[in-house]
C-alpha positions as CSV (number, residue, x, y, z in Angstrom):
1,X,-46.2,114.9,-20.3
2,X,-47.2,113.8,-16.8
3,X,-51.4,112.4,-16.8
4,X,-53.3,114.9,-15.0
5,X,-56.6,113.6,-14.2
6,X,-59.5,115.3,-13.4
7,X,-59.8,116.6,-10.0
8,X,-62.5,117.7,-8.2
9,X,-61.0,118.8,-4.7
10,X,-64.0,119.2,-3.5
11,X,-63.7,120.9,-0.2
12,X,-62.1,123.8,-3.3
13,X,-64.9,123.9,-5.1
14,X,-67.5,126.9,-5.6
15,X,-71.1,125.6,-4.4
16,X,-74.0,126.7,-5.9
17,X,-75.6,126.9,-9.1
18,X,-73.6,126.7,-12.4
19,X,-73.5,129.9,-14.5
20,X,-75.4,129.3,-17.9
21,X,-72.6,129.3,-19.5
22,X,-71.7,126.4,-18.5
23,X,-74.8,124.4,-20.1
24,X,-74.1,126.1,-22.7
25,X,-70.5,124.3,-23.4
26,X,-72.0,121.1,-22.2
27,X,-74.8,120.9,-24.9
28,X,-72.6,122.5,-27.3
29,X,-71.3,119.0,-28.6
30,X,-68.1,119.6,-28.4
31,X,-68.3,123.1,-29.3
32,X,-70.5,122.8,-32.7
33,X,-73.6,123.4,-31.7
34,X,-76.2,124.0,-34.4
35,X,-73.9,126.9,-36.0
36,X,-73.9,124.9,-39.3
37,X,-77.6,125.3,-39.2
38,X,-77.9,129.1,-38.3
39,X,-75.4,129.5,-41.7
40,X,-77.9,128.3,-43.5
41,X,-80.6,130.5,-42.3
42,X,-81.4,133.8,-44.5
43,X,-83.9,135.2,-42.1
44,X,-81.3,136.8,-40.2
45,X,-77.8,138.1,-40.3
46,X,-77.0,137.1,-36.9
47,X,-76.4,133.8,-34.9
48,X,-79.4,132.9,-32.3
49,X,-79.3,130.8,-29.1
50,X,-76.6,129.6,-27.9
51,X,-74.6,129.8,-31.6
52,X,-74.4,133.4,-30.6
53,X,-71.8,132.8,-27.6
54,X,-70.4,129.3,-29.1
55,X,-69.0,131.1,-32.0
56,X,-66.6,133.1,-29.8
57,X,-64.6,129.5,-29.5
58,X,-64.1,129.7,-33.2
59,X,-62.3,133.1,-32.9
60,X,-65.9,135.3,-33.9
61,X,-67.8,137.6,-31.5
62,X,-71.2,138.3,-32.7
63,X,-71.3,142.6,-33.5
64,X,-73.0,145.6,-35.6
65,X,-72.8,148.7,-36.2
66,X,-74.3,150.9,-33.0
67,X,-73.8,154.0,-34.9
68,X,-76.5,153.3,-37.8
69,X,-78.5,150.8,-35.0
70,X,-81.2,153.7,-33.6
71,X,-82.2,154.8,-37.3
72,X,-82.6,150.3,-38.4
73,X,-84.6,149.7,-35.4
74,X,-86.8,152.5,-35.9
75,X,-88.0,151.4,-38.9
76,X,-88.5,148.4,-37.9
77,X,-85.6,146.4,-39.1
78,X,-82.6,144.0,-38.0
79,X,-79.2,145.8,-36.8
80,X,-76.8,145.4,-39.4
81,X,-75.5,141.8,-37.4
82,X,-71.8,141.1,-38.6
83,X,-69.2,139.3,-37.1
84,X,-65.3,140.8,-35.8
85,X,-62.9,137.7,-36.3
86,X,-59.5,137.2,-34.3
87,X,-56.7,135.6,-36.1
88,X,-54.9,133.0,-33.7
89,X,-50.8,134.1,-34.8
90,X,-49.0,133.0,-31.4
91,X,-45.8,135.4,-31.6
92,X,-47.5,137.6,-33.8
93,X,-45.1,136.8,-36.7
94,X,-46.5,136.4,-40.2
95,X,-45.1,135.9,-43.7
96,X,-45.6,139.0,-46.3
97,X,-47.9,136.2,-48.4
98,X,-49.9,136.1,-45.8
99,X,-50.2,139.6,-45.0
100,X,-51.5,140.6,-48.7
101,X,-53.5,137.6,-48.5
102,X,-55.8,139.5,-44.9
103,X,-55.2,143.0,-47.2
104,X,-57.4,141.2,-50.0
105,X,-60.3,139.9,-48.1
106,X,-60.1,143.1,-45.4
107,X,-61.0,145.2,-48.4
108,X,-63.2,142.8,-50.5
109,X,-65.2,141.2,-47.2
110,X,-65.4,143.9,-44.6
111,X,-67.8,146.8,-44.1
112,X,-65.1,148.7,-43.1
113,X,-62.3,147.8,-45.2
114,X,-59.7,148.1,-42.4
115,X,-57.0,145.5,-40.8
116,X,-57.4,146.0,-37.4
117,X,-53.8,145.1,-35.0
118,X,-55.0,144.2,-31.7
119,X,-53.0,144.2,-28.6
120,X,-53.2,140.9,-28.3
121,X,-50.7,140.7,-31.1
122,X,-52.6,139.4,-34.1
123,X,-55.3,141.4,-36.2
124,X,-59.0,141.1,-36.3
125,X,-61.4,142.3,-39.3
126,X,-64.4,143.9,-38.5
127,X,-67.9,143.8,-40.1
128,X,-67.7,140.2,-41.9
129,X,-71.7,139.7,-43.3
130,X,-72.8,136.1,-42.5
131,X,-72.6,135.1,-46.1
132,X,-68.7,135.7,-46.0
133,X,-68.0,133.9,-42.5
134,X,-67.3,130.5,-44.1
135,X,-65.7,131.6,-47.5
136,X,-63.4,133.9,-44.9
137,X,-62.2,130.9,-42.4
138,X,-61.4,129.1,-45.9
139,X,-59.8,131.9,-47.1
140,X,-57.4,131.9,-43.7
141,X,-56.9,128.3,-44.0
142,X,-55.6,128.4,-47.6
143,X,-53.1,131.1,-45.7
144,X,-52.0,129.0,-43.5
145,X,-53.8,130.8,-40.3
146,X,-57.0,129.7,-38.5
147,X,-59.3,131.5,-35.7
148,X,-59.5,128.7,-33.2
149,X,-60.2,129.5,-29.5
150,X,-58.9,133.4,-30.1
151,X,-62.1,134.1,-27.7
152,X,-64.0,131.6,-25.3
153,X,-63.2,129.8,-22.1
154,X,-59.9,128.7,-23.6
155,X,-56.6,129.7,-23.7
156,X,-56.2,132.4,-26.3
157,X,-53.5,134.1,-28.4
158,X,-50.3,133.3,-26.7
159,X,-48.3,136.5,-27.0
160,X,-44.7,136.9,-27.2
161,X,-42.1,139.3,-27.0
162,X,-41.2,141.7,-30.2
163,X,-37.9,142.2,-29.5
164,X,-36.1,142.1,-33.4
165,X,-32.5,142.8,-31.8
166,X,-31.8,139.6,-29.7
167,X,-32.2,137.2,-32.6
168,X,-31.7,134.1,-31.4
169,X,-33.2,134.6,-27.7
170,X,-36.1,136.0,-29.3
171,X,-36.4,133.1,-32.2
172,X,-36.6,130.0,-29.4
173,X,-38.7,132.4,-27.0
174,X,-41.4,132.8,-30.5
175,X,-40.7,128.8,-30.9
176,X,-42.1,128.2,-27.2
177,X,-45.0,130.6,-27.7
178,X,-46.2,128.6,-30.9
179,X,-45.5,125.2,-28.9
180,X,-47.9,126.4,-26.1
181,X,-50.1,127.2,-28.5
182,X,-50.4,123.8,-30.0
183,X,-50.5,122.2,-27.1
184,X,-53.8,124.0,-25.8
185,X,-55.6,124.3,-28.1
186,X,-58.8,123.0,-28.1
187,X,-59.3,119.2,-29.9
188,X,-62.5,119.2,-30.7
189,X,-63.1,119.1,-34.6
190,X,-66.1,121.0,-34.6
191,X,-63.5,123.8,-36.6
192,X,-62.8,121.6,-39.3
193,X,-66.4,120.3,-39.5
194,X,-68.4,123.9,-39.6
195,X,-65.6,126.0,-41.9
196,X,-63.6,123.8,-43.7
197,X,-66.0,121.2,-44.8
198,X,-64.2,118.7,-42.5
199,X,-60.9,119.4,-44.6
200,X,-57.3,118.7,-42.4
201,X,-56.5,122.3,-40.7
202,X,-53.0,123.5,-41.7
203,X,-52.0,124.1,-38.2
204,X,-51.5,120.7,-36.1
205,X,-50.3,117.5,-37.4
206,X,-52.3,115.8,-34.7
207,X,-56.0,114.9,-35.5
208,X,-58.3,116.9,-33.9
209,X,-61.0,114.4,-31.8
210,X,-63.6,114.8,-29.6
211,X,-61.7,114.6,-26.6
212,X,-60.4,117.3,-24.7
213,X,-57.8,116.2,-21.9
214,X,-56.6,119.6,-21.0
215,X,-59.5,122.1,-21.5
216,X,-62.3,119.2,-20.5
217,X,-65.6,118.6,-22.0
218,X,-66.8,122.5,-20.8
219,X,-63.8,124.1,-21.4
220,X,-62.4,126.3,-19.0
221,X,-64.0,128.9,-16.7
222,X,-63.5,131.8,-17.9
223,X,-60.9,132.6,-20.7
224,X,-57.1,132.2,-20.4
225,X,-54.2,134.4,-21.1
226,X,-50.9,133.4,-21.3
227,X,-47.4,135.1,-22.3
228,X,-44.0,134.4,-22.9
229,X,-41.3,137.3,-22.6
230,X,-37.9,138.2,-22.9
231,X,-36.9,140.9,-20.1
232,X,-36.2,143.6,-19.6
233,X,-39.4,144.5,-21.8
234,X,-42.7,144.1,-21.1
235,X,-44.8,144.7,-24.8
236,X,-46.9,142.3,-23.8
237,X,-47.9,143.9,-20.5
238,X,-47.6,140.6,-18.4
239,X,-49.2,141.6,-15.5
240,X,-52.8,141.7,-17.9
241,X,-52.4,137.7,-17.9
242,X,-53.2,134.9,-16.3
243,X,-49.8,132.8,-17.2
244,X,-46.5,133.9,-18.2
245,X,-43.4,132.1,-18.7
246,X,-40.5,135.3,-18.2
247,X,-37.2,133.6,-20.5
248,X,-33.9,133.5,-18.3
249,X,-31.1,133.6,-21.0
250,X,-27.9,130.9,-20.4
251,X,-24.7,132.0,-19.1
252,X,-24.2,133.0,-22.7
253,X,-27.1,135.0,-23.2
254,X,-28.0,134.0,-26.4
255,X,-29.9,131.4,-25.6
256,X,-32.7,129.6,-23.7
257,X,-32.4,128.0,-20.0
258,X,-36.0,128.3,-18.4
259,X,-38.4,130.4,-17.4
260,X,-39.5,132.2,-14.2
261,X,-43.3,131.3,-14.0
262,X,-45.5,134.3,-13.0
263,X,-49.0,133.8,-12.1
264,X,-52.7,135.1,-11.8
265,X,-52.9,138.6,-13.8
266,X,-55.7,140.2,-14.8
267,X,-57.3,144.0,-15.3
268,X,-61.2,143.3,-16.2
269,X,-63.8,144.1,-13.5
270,X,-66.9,145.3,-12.9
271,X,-68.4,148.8,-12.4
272,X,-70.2,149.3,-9.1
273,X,-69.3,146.0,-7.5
274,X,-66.2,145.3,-4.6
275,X,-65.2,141.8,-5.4
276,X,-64.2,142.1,-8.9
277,X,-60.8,143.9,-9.4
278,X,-57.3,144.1,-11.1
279,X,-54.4,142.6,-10.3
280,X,-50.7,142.1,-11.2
281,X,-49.2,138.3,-11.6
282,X,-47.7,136.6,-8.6
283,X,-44.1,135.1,-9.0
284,X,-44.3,131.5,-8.6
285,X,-40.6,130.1,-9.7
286,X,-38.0,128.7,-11.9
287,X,-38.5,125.7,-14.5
288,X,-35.8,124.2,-16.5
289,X,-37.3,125.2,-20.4
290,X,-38.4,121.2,-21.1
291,X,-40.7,121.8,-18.5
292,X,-42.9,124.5,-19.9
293,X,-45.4,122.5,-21.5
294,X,-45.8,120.1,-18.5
295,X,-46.3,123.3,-16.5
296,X,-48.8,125.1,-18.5
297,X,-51.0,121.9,-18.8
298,X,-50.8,121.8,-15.2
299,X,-52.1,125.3,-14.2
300,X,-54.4,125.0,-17.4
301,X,-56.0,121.9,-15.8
302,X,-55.8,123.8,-12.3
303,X,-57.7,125.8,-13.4
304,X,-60.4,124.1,-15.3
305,X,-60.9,122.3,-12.1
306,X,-60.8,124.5,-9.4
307,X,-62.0,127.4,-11.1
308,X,-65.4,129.2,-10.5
309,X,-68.4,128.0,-12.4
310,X,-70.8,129.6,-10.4
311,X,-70.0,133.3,-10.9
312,X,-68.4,134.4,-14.1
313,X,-66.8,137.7,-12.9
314,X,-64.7,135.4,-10.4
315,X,-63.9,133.0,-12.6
316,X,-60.6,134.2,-13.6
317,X,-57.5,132.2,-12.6
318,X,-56.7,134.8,-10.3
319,X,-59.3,134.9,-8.2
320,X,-58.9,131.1,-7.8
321,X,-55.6,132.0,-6.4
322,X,-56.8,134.3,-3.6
323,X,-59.8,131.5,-2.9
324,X,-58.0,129.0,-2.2
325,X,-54.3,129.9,-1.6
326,X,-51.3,131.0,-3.3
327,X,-49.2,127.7,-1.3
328,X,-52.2,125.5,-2.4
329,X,-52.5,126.6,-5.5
330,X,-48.4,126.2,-5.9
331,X,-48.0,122.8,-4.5
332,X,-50.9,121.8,-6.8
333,X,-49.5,122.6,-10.0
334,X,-45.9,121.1,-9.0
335,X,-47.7,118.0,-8.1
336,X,-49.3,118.1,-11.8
337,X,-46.0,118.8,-13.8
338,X,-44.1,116.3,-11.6
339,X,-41.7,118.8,-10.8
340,X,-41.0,121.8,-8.2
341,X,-40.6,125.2,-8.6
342,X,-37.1,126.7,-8.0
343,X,-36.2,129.8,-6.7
344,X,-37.4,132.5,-8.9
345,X,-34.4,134.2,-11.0
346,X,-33.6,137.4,-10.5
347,X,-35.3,140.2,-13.8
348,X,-36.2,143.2,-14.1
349,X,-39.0,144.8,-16.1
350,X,-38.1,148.4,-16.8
351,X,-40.5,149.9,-19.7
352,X,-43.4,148.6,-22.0
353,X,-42.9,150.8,-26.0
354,X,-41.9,150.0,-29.2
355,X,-38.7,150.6,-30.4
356,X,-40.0,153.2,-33.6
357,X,-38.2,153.4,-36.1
358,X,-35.3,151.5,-37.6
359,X,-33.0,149.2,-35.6
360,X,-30.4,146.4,-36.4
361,X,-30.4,143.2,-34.9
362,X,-27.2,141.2,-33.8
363,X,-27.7,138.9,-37.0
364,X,-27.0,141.8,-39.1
365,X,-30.2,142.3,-40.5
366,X,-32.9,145.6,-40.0
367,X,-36.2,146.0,-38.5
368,X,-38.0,148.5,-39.2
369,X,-41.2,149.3,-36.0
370,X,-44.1,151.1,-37.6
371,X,-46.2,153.1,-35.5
372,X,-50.0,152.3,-36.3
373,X,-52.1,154.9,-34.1
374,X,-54.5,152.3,-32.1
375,X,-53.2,149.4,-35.1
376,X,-55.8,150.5,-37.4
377,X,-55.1,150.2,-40.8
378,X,-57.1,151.9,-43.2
379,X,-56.8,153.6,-46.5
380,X,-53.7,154.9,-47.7
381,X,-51.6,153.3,-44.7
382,X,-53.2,150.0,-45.6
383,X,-52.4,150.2,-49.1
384,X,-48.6,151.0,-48.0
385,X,-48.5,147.8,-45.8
386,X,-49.5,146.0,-49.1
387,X,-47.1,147.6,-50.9
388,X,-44.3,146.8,-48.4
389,X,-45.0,143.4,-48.6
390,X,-45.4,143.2,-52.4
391,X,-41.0,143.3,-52.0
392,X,-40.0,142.2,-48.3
393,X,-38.2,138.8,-48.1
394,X,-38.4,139.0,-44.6
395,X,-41.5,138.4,-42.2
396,X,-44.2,140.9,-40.4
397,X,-44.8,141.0,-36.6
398,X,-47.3,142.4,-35.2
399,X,-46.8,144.1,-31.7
400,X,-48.9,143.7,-28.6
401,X,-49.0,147.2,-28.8
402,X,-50.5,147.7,-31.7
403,X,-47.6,148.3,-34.3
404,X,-45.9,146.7,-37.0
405,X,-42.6,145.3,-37.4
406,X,-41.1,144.8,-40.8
407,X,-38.5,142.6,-39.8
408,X,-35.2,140.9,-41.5
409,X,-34.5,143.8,-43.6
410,X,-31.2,143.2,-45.9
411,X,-29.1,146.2,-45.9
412,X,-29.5,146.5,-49.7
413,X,-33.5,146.4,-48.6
414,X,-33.8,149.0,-46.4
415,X,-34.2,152.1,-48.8
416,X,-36.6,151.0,-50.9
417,X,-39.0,149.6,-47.6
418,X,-38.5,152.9,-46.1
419,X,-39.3,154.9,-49.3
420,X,-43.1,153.1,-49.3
421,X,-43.3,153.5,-45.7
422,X,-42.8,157.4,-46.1
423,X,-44.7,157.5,-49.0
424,X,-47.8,156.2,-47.5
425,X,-47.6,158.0,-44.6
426,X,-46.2,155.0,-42.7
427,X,-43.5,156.9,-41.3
428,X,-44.1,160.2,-39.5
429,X,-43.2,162.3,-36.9
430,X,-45.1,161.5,-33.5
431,X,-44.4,162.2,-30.0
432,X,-43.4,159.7,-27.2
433,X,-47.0,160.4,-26.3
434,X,-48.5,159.4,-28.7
435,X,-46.6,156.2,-28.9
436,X,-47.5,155.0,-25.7
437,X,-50.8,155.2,-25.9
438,X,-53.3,152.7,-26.6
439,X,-57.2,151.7,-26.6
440,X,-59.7,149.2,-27.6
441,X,-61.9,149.3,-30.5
442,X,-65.1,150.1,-28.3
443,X,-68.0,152.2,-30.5
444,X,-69.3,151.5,-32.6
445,X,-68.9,147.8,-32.9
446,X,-68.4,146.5,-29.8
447,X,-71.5,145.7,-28.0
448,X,-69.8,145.9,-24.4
449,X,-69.1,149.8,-25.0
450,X,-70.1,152.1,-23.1
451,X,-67.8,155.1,-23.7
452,X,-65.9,156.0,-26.8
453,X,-62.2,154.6,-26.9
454,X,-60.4,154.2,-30.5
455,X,-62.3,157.8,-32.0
456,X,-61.9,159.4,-28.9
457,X,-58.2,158.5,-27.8
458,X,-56.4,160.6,-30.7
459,X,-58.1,164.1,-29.8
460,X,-57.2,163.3,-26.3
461,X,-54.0,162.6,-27.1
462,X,-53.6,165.9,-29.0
463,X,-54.8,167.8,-25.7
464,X,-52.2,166.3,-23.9
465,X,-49.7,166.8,-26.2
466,X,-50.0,170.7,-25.7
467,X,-50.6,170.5,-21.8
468,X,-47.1,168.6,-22.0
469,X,-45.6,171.5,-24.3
470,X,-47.1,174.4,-22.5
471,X,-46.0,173.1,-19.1
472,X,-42.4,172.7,-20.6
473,X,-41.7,169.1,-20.8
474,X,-43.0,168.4,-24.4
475,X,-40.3,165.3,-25.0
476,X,-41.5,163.6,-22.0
477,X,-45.1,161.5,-21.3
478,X,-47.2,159.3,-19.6
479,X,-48.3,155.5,-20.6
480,X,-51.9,156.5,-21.5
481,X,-54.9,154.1,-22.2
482,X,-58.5,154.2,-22.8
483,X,-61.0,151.2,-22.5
484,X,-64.8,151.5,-23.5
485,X,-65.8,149.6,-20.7
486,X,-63.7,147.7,-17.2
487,X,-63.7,144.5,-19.6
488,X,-59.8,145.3,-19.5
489,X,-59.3,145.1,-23.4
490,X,-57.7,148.6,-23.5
491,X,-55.6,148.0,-20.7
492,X,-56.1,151.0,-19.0
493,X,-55.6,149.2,-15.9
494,X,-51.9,149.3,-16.1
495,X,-51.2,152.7,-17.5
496,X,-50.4,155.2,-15.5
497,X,-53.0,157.7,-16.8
498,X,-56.2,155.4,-17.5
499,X,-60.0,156.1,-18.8
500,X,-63.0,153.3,-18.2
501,X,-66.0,154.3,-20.0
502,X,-68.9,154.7,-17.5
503,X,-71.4,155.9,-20.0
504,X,-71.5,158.2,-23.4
505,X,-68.8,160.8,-22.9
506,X,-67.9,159.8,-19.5
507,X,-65.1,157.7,-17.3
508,X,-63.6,157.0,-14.8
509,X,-60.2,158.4,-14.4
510,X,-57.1,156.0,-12.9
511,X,-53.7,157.4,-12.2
512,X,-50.6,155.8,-10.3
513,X,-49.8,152.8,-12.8
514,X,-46.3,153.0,-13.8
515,X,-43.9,152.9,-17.5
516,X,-42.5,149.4,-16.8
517,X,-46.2,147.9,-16.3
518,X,-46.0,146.3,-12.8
519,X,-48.8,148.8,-10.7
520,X,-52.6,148.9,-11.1
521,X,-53.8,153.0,-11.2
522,X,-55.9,154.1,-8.1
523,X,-59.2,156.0,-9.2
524,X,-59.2,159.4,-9.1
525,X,-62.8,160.4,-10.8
526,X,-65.8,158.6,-11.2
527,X,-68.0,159.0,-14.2
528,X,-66.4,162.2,-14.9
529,X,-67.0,164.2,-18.4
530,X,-64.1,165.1,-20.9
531,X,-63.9,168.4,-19.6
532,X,-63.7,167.4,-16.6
533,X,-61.1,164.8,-17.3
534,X,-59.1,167.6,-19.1
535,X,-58.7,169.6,-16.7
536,X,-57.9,167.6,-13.6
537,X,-54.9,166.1,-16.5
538,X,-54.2,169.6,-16.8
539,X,-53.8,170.5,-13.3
540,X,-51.9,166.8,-12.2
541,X,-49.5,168.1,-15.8
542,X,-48.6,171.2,-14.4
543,X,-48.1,169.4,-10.6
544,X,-45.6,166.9,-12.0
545,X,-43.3,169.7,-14.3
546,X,-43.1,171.6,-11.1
547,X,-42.8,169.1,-7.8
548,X,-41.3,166.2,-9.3
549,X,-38.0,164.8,-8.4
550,X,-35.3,164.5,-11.4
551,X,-36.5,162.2,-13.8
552,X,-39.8,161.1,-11.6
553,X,-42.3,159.5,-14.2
554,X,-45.6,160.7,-13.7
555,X,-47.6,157.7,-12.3
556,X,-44.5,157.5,-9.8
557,X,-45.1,161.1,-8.9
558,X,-48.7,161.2,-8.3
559,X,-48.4,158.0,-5.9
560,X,-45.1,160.4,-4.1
561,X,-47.3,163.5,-3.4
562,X,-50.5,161.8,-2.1
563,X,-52.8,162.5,-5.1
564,X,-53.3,158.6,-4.9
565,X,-52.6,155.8,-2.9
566,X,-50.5,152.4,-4.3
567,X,-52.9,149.9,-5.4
568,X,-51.5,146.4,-3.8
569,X,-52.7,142.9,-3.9
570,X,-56.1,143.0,-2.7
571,X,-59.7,144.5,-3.3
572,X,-59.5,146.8,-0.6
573,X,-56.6,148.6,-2.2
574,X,-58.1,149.0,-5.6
575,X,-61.8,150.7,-4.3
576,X,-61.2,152.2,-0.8
């Protein structure tokens, strides 16, 4: 790879005075801080000072439980602090080993005895006590998994697409995803030191040092999101990201010639202001495939350099786009990665769902997509994963939305997997509805919440399921998503029916986004209540059976009739 030095540019730099955060990752000593310390005090169940936000690079975001929170403080005690801990599994594949090795500590470790798949393709546990942090980053280590930089001002889970059917496309597209991984990840060996008793990690053959040439001693700006996927799906919603590599197949089709380079995603912003707002990637160009790591250093470092430091809600890579330029901001990274973009290939990105069910890929072998209503697994359903894994010889993936993919099936295999799967409730019948519909974990652990998403997204589901039936189009639906709060973890922001959680029981309401993923919803209601919301889905139900044009999806239809206007590139699109 091509030396990228530091640079400043400093007529592209944001003046003004550095966001906390930012002192933060320079005192942090390479990221370990005095978390070592904190373990070791009994005082409290929580992480204090700056711990609190450095854990985040080791894959932990400080929690507890809001629900039981009033009735603590009130008598005079500490919350019940905990941590929620992200896996780093680029791809989301995992071996069956592994999976009953998460089942045993989720239901020995956890308050809430639950895996948890995230759409960010991996799986998180929730409510880890302090005394079971270390013992459960050992316990992933001996697995052969690890936590690093799954939250922080790095580059996190790289995802990939879950598509079972084109084998060998989709084995070298999972090969570049772990690759990218590796290469930027963090360095620092604050990991090994804190967790592992300084012990080798399992997942790089490099040793770790206290040197970071890509990230830089303070890390990025803001954290990183970056994709690699196989068209003409889009599970990994690649307009939510900040980098995505799109795979353009040989004139085979089986395998590997580049990627088309697609730039400066992003859904998260911020209630009540005008300069924070969503946006789909940009297309940049084509790279021959041996360039991909040279070019994700390059917009990596980009962005570590030219990013904002002084305002954390325009820190994101794509507001550094709009800042400075999209031609600047090209010509920069082609100067980085020592090579220049080619014309962009031609793709197409058509819908976003999981293919349900069982389906056979052109090795031969069976895959078997599990819905997992918002990817919690809990109870009986958890039990049945355990039991499914007890007897595949295959491998697991995990879906960026949320499911699970028993893949590699033998034909001899499938009747017993799908005999478990029935048996533990694994397998039933749900509507297209319910399968495209998604939301973040919100109450009660999250402490960014401000609406219910994961409780409350099932019982709205089940209202629109009869407003669908009773205006006569029961097999069809509408990419629906709800998010606690405009954070953009739910990825409402891309559905084409979307809830952001303003406050206890209220949201605002977004229609216009579209099936395939490539259009940001308009807002239609601000800080509306259920009811509310109800029946304006009610009324925009009964619009779309009746007015729409044969085969018109809904978020296409309500942009068609005026209800809302296209959201485009720009801040002015998304609020006027």
């Amino acid at each position: 790879m091509k030396t990228v030095e530091p640079n400043g540019s400093p007529e592209l730099i944001v003046k003004g005075k550095l966001a906390d955060n930012e002192r933060l990752k320079d005192d942090s000593n390479f990221l370990r801080g005095t978390i070592t310390e904190d373990l070791q005090d009994k005082l409290s169940g929580g992480f204090r000072g700056d711990n609190f936000q450095l854990i985040r690079f080791h894959g932990m975001y400080a929690q507890d439980d809001r629900d039981i929170r009033p009735d603590l403080v009130a008598r005079k005690l500490e919350p019940r602090k905990n941590v929620m801990l992200r896996c780093r599994l680029p791809g989301g594949i995992m071996k069956p080993e592994q999976w009953l090795g998460i089942d045993k500590f989720a239901t020995e470790n956890s308050d809430y005895q639950s895996i948890r798949i995230t759409n960010r393709q991996t799986f998180q546990f929730h409510g880890v006590l302090k005394e079971n942090i270390k013992p459960m980053h050992q316990w992933l280590n001996h697995l052969g998994l690890d936590s690093i930089a799954t939250a922080g001002d790095v580059n996190r889970n790289v995802l990939c697409t879950s598509n079972p059917v084109e084998s060998q496309l989709h084995r070298e597209a999972y090969e570049w995803a772990a690759k990218l991984s590796e290469h930027l990840l963090p360095k620092t060996r604050a990991y090994a030191e804190i967790w592992l008793d300084n012990e080798k990690q399992f997942s790089t053959e490099d040793d770790f040092q206290d040197e970071e040439p890509i990230l830089g001693k303070t890390y990025l700006p803001r954290k990183f999101k970056t994709t690699v996927i196989i068209p003409p799906h889009n599970d990994v919603d690649m307009h939510a990201n900040d980098m995505n590599f799109v795979a353009v197949a040989d004139e085979s089709g089986k395998s590997l010639a580049g990627f088309n380079v697609v730039l400066g995603g992003g859904l998260s912003f911020a209630h009540g202001t005008t300069y924070t707002y969503p946006t789909t990637a940009r297309d940049f160009g084509y790279i021959p495939v041996e360039k991909l790591l040279d070019c994700a250093a390059a917009v990596v470092t980009l962005q570590r350099d030219w990013g904002n430091r002084v305002d954390r809600k325009n820190a994101k890579t794509r507001y550094t786009i709009e800042r400075v330029g999209l031609e600047t901001f090209k010509a920069e990274v082609e100067k980085r990665m020592d090579h220049k973009f080619e014309e962009v290939r031609p793709y197409e990105l058509t819908e976003r769902g999981d293919r349900i069910g069982w389906i056979e890929g052109e090795d031969g072998l069976h895959h078997l997509t599990l819905f997992i209503e918002n990817g919690r697994l809990i109870g009986k359903k958890k039990e049945g994963a355990a039991e499914i894994a007890r007897i595949h010889k295959g491998d697991f993936r995990l879906t960026a939305n949320q499911n699970l993919i028993v893949a590699g099936v033998a034909e001899g295999d499938k009747e017993a997997i799908e005999s478990i799967a029935r048996e533990y409730g694994l397998i039933s019948d749900t509507t297209q509805q319910r399968q495209r519909a998604m939301a973040c974990v919100s109450m009660p652990t999250c402490p960014l919440a401000m609406a219910e998403a994961e409780r409350y997204l099932p019982e709205f589901i089940d209202h629109i399921e009869v407003m669908l039936e009773k205006h006569g189009i029961g097999d069809d639906y509408l990419v629906t998503r709800i998010a606690g709060c405009p954070n953009g973890c739910g990825r409402a922001m891309l559905a084409e029916l979307g809830l952001v959680g303003k406050a206890p029981g209220r949201y605002n309401m977004y229609v216009g986004g579209n099936r395939a993923g490539t259009r940001v919803p308009k807002q239609l209601l601000e800080n509306a209540t259920t009811p509310e919301i109800l029946e304006k889905t009610d009324e925009l139900i009964g619009r779309w059976s009746k007015e729409r044009n044969a085969g018109e999806e809904f978020g296409d239809f309500v942009i068609r009739a005026g209800i809302v206007k296209e959201v485009k590139q720009s801040s002015t699109d998304f609020w006027d």
